[in-house]
Structure formats: structure tokens, C-alpha cells
MIRORO-36138 format. One record per residue (C-alpha): residue in one letter; residue number from 0; x, z, y. Coordinates in pm, whole numbers, plus 50000, padded with zeros to 5 digits. Example, Ala and Ser with C-alpha at 12.3 -4.5 7.8 and 13.67 -1.06 7.14 Angstrom:
BEGIN
[a 0 [51230 50780 49550]]
[s 1 [51367 50714 49894]]
END
This chain:
BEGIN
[x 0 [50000 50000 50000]]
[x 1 [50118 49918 50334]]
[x 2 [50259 50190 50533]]
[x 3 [50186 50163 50924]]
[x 4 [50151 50428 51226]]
[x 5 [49944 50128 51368]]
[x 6 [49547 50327 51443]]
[x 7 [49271 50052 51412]]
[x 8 [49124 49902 51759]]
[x 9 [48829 49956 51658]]
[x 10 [48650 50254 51612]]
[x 11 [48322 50230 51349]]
[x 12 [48485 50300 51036]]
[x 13 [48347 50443 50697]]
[x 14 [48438 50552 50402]]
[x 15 [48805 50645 50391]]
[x 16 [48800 50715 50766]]
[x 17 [48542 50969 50700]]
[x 18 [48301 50810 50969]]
[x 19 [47933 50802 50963]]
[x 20 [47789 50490 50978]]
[x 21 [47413 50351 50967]]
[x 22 [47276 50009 50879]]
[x 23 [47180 49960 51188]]
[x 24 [47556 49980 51315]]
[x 25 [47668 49770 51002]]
[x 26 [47427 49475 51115]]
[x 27 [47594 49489 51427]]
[x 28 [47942 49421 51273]]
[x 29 [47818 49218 51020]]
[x 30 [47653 48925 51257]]
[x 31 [47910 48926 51521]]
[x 32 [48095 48575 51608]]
[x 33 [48233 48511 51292]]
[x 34 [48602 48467 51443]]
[x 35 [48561 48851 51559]]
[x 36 [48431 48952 51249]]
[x 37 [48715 48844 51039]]
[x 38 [48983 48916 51289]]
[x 39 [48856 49243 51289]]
[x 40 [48902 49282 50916]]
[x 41 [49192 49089 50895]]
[x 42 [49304 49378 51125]]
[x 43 [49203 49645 50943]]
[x 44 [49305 49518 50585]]
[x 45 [49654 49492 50727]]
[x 46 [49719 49856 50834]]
[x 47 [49650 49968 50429]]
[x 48 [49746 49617 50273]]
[x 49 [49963 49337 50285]]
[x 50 [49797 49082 50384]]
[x 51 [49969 48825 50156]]
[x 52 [49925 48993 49808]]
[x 53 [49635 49011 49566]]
[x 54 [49636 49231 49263]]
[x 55 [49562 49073 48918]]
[x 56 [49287 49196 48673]]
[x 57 [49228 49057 48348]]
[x 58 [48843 49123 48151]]
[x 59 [48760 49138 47827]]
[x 60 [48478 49135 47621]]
[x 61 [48537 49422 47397]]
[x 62 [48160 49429 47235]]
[x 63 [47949 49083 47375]]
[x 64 [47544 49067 47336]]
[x 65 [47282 49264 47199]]
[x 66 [47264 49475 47499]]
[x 67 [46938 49749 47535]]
[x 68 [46915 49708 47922]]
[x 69 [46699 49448 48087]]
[x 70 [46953 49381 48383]]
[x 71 [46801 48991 48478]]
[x 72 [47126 48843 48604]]
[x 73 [47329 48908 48271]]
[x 74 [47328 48683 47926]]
[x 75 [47415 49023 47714]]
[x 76 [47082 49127 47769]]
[x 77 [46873 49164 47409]]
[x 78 [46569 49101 47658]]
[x 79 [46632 48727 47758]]
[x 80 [46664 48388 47489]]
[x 81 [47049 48312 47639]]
[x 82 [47125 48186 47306]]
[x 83 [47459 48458 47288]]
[x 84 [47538 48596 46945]]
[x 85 [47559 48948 46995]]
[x 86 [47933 49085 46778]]
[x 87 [48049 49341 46692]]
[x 88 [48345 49609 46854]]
[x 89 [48631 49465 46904]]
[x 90 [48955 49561 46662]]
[x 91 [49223 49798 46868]]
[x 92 [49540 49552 46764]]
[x 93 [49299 49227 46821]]
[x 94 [49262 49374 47220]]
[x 95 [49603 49524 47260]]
[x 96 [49721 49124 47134]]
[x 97 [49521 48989 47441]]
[x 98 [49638 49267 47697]]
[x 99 [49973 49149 47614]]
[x 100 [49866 48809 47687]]
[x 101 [49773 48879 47983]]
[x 102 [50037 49085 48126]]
[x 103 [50288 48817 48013]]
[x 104 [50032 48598 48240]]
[x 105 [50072 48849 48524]]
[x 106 [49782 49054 48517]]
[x 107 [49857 49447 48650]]
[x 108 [49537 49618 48516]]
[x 109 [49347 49515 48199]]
[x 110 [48959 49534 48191]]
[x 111 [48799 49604 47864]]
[x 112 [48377 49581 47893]]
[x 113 [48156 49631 47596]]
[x 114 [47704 49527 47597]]
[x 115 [47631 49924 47564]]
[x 116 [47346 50094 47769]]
[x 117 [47624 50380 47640]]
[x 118 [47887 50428 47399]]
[x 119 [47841 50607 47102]]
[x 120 [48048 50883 46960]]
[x 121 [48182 50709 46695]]
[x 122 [48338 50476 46876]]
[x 123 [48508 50698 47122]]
[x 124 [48844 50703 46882]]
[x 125 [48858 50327 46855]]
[x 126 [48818 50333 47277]]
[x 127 [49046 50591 47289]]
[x 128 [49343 50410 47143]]
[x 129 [49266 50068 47367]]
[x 130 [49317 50250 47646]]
[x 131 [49632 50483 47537]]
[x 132 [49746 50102 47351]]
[x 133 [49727 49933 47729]]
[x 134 [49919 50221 47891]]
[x 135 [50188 50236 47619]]
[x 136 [50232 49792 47791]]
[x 137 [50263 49961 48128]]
[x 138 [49968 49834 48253]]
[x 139 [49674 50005 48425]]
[x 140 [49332 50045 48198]]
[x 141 [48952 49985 48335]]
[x 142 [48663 50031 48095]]
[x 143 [48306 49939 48135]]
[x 144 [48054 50088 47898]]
[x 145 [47733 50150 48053]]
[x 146 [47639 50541 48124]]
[x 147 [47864 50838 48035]]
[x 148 [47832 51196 47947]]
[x 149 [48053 51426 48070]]
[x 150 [48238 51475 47686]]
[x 151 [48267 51115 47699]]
[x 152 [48442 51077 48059]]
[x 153 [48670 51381 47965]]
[x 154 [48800 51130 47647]]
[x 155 [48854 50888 47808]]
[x 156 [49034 51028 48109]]
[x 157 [49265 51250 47841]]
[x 158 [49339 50930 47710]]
[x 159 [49464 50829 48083]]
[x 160 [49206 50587 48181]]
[x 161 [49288 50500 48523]]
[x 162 [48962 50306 48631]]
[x 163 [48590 50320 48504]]
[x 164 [48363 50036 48629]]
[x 165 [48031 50057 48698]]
[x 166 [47860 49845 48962]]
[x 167 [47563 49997 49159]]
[x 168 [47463 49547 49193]]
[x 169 [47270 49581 49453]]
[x 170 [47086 49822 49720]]
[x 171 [46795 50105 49623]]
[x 172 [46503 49907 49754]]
[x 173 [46585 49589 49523]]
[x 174 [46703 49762 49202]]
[x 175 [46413 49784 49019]]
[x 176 [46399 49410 49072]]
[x 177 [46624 49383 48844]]
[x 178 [46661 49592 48622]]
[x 179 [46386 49820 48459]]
[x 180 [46548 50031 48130]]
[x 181 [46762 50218 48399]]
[x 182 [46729 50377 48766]]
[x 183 [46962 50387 49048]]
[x 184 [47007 50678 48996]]
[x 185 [47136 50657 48707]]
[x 186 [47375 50403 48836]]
[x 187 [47538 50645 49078]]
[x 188 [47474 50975 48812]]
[x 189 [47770 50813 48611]]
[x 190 [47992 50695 48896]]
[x 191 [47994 51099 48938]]
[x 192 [48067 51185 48641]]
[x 193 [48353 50995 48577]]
[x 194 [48476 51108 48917]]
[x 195 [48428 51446 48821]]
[x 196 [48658 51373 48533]]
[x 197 [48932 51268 48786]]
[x 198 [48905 50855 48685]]
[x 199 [48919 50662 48963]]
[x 200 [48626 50433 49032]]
[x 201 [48529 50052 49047]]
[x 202 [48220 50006 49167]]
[x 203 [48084 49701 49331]]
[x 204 [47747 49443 49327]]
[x 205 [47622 49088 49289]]
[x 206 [47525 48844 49569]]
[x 207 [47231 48589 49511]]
[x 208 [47003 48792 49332]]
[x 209 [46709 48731 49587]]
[x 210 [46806 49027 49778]]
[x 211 [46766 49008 50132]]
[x 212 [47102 49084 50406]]
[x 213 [46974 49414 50442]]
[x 214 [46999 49487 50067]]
[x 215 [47392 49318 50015]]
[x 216 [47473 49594 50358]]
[x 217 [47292 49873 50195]]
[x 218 [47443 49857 49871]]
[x 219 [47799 49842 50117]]
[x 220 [47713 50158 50274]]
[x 221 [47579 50355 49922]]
[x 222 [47954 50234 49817]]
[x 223 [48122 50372 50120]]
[x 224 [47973 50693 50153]]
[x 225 [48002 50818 49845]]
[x 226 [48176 51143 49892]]
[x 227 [48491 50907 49748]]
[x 228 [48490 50577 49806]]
[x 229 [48599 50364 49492]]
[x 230 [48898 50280 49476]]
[x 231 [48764 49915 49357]]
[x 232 [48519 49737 49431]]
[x 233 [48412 49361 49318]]
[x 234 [48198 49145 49461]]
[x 235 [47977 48907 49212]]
[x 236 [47854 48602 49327]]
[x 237 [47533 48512 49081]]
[x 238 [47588 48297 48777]]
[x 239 [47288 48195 48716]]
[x 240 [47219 48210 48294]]
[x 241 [46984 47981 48157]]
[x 242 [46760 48190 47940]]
[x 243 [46813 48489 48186]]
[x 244 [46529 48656 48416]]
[x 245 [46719 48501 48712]]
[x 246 [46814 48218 48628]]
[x 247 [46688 47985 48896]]
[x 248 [46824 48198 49191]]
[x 249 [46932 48049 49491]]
[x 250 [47329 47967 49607]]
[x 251 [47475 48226 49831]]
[x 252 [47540 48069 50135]]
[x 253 [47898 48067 50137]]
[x 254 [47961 48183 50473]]
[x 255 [47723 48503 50411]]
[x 256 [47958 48584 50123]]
[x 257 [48269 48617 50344]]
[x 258 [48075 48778 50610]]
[x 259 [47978 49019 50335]]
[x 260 [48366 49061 50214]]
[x 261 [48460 49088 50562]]
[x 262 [48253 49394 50623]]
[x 263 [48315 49553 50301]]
[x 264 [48676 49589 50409]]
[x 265 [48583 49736 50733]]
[x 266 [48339 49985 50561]]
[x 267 [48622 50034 50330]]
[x 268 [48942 49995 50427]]
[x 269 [49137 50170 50158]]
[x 270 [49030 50001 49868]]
[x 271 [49092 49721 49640]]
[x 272 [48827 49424 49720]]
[x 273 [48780 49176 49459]]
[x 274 [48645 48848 49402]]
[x 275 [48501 48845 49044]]
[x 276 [48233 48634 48888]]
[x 277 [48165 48315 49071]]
[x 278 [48464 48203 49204]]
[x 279 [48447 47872 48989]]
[x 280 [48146 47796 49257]]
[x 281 [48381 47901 49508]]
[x 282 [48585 47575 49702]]
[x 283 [48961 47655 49796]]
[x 284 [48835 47690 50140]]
[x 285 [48590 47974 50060]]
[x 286 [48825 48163 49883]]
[x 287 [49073 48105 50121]]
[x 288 [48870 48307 50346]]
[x 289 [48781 48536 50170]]
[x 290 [49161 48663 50137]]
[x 291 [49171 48661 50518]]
[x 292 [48871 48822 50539]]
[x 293 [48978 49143 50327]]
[x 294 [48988 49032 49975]]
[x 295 [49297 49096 49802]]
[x 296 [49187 49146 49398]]
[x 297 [49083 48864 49129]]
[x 298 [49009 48846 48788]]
[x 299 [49282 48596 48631]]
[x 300 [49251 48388 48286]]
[x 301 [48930 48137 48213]]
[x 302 [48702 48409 48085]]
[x 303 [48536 48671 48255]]
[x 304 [48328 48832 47966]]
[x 305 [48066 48562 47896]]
[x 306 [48163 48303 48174]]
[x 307 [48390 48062 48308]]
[x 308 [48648 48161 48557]]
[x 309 [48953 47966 48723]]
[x 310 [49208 47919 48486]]
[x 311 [49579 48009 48536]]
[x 312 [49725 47686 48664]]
[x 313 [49459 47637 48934]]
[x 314 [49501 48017 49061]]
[x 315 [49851 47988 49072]]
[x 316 [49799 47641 49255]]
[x 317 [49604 47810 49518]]
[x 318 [49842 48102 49565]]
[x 319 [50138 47876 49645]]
[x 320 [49912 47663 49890]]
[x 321 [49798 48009 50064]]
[x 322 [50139 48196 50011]]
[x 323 [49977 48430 49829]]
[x 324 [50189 48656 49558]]
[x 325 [50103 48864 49250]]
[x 326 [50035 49232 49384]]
[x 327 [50294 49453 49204]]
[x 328 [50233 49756 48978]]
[x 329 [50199 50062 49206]]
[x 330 [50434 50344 49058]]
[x 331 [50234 50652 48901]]
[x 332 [50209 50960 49105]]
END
């Protein structure tokens, strides 16, 4: 992270600046000029950051299909005809092959997600050893399981889990849109929990949904005023899954998603942003701004659980037009 004694110019800040903030003021922001709006995140993002490196995640499908929750946007759901074959979990030597893979690739932190409303006890052991497995390759471990119990979270962070994802999708008002078989509630019960068990958290949404502007800055500010901000947070653009409750959704408008990054990086300056699903619908250009606008995390390899993603040579084609590098490893504390 980017040391400065720099203060920001401007003075609305959330999350890590411990700053109050209402919709209201985070409308403002968000619809200013969009030159001010990203200079003023491009500001911001470099007093924490620099500006010219992205941190690499790789994700895995660790358990695919067959999923219990009705979430509309995903093709794991049991609810929707999507036409994926649900399987089985994953072998512990069969993931720790493809972590290797990927950190040979370049990827810092390895992302293993399983179709689970919530794990089972009998399957803590085998998640146990993925995790200590992709910390004995020096790399940093995510999981993403669906809801925890405390026992659970306390596992898991024994077994030196670094991150837990679990994304909130979308604001309060539009949830139940959605998804039915689970409150948001729930959603931010277990983003608790595994803070409580000292796991730091990844936590972010999906854009094009049918959610209004209002909804994408209200699930912003639920993010950034959590009494911790998390430490990650990636930003879905819809994929729209044939067979899936939303699968005729609208296209973001491109320039609303970077207006969105943009102001997620002023609501939250300290944390890793990420582009995630959608960036194949994503032009050079868009991403391009996205980086300037506060971005500086991406999922790497041409999977991302169920669907397509970038593959290596065209990410590493676009870092060396942009002069973007690899974000190192930062060293434990």
C-alpha cells in the first residue's frame, strides 16, 4: 500500500476515514461532471494505492450446481433449467494442482467457491486442508461457501484463511427481488461472523440486475459503513444465464459502471476494488477506466466459476498497453 503524508482535498469520506455519509451526499458525488468524479478518485486511490498496479485473483469452482438458494442472476441455482450438471466437492490435491497453476500464471490470492446455501460439517476437514494447502504455495486463500456458523468461521480462520467472500449483490430495498430462500440479513449476519473470527472480508454486488442508481449507491454505503469496511470488494457486472430468473436483463450502461467504481473508491478508499464477472462485455476502453477510476483487482485465467472471463494473453495485452503491473504479495504482519 502506498505510503503518503498527502490528506485528501476533499472532505466526504466513508468508511476507512470514519466519516458519516448519507445517500443523499453520495448522489451528489456520484453525478458530478464525470472528469471531477474520476479525478477525484483517481486522487484518492493514489494516497492508499499505486495507481499503476492491480492485484491478481484466481476463482475456482470447488463444488458447481445443485445449489438450494433461488439467487436469479446465478446458473448454480437448483431453482432455474440452466442446463449445469451439478458435481460433486472438489479433491484437495485436484485444487492445490490448479492453485499452482495459477500462481505460476501470476495470481497473488486463490479463490475457492463451492454451490452451498452452507457447508456442512463433514466437509470442513477437506476445506480445511485447501486452504492450509494454498498457504503452504505462499499465496493468500479466499473461500466462498454461503452462510457460516461461528464453529465453522473459527475452522477456517485456524486454518489461516485470510479472506471470506460473501457479496451483499445489491441494496435492502431490491434484495428480495432476487433472491427469496435467504434475507439480507442474513447476508450481512455472516459477513459478521467471519469478522468476528478475525478473517478479513470480501464483500461486494452485481450491476444490471434491474436495480435502480439508488439501489447500486445503497448497497455502496451498507459496504462502507460496516463497522469494518471489507477489505475487498468486487463489482459484478450481470451475465445474463439463459435458463436463469434474470436472464433477459438489460446492459449496464457502461459509463454508470465506472461512475459506480469511481465512487466506491471514494466511499472506500482503503480497500481492494475489483472488476470480476463481466469484464468479457467490458471494451479495453471501459476497463481502462475503470483502473483510473479506482479499480485496481481482477480475476485472471478464462474461468470465473461457471463463466467466461479474459484469458491470460489478452490481460497481459492490456496491462502492457495501460502500463499496468502485477500487484505484489503484501508481506504478513
Amino acid at each position: 500500500m502506498k505510503e503518503s503524508g498527502a490528506t485528501s482535498p476533499f472532505p466526504i469520506q466513508a468508511g476507512s476515514a470514519g466519516m458519516p455519509i448519507s445517500i443523499q451526499q453520495a448522489k451528489i458525488i456520484y453525478n458530478l461532471p464525470f472528469n471531477d468524479l474520476l479525478f477525484r478518485a483517481q486522487t484518492i486511490h493514489r494516497l492508499h494505492f499505486d495507481p499503476n498496479m492491480v492485484q491478481m485473483s484466481r476463482l475456482l469452482s470447488i463444488k458447481t450446481g445443485g445449489c438450494a438458494e433461488d439467487c436469479g442472476y446465478c446458473s448454480q441455482s437448483a431453482h432455474y433449467p440452466t442446463g449445469l450438471k451439478a458435481s460433486k466437492l472438489m479433491e484437495v490435491e485436484r485444487v492445490l494442482t490448479e492453485a499452482r497453476k495459477a500462481k505460476d500464471a501470476g495470481a497473488t490470492r486463490y479463490c475457492m467457491g463451492a454451490a452451498w446455501r452452507s457447508p456442512k460439517d463433514r466437509d470442513m476437514d477437506t476445506l480445511v486442508a485447501m486452504v492450509e494447502g494454498v498457504r503452504a504455495l505462499g499465496m493468500e486463500s479466499c473461500m466462498t461457501l454461503g452462510m457460516l456458523t461461528e464453529a465453522q468461521a473459527g475452522k477456517l480462520a485456524e486454518a489461516g484463511l485470510d479472506y471470506y467472500n460473501h457479496n451483499i449483490d445489491t441494496s435492502e430495498r431490491f434484495y428480495s427481488e432476487v433472491i427469496t430462500t435467504r434475507s439480507f440479513e442474513d447476508r450481512l449476519d455472516t459477513l459478521a461472523t467471519v469478522r468476528m473470527a478475525g478473517i478479513k472480508v470480501c464483500a461486494g454486488g452485481i450491476l444490471g440486475m434491474g436495480e435502480t442508481v439508488d439501489d447500486r449507491i445503497s448497497m455502496l454505503l451498507t459496504l462502507a459503513t460496516l463497522p469494518v469496511p471489507p477489505e475487498s470488494v468486487p463489482i459484478n457486472q450481470l451475465i445474463p444465464i439463459p435458463g436463469s430468473k434474470l436472464e433477459d436483463a438489460a446492459p449496464v450502461d457502461p459509463i454508470d459502471f465506472i461512475r459506480l467504481i469511481a465512487l466506491a473508491r471514494i466511499l472506500m478508499p482503503t480497500s481492494h476494488l475489483r472488476l470480476s464477472a463481466g469484464r468479457t462485455e467490458m471494451s479495453d476502453e471501459m476497463q481502462a477506466l475503470c483502473f483510473f477510476a479506482g479499480a485496481n483487482s481482477i480475476f485472471v485465467g478464462d474461468t470465473l466459476l461457471t463463466a467466461d472471463n479474459p484469458d491470460d494473453d489478452h490481460d497481459t495485452a492490456l496491462f502492457r498497453r495501460l502500463g499496468l503491473s502485477p500487484m505484489p504479495l503484501e508481506p504478513a504482519v
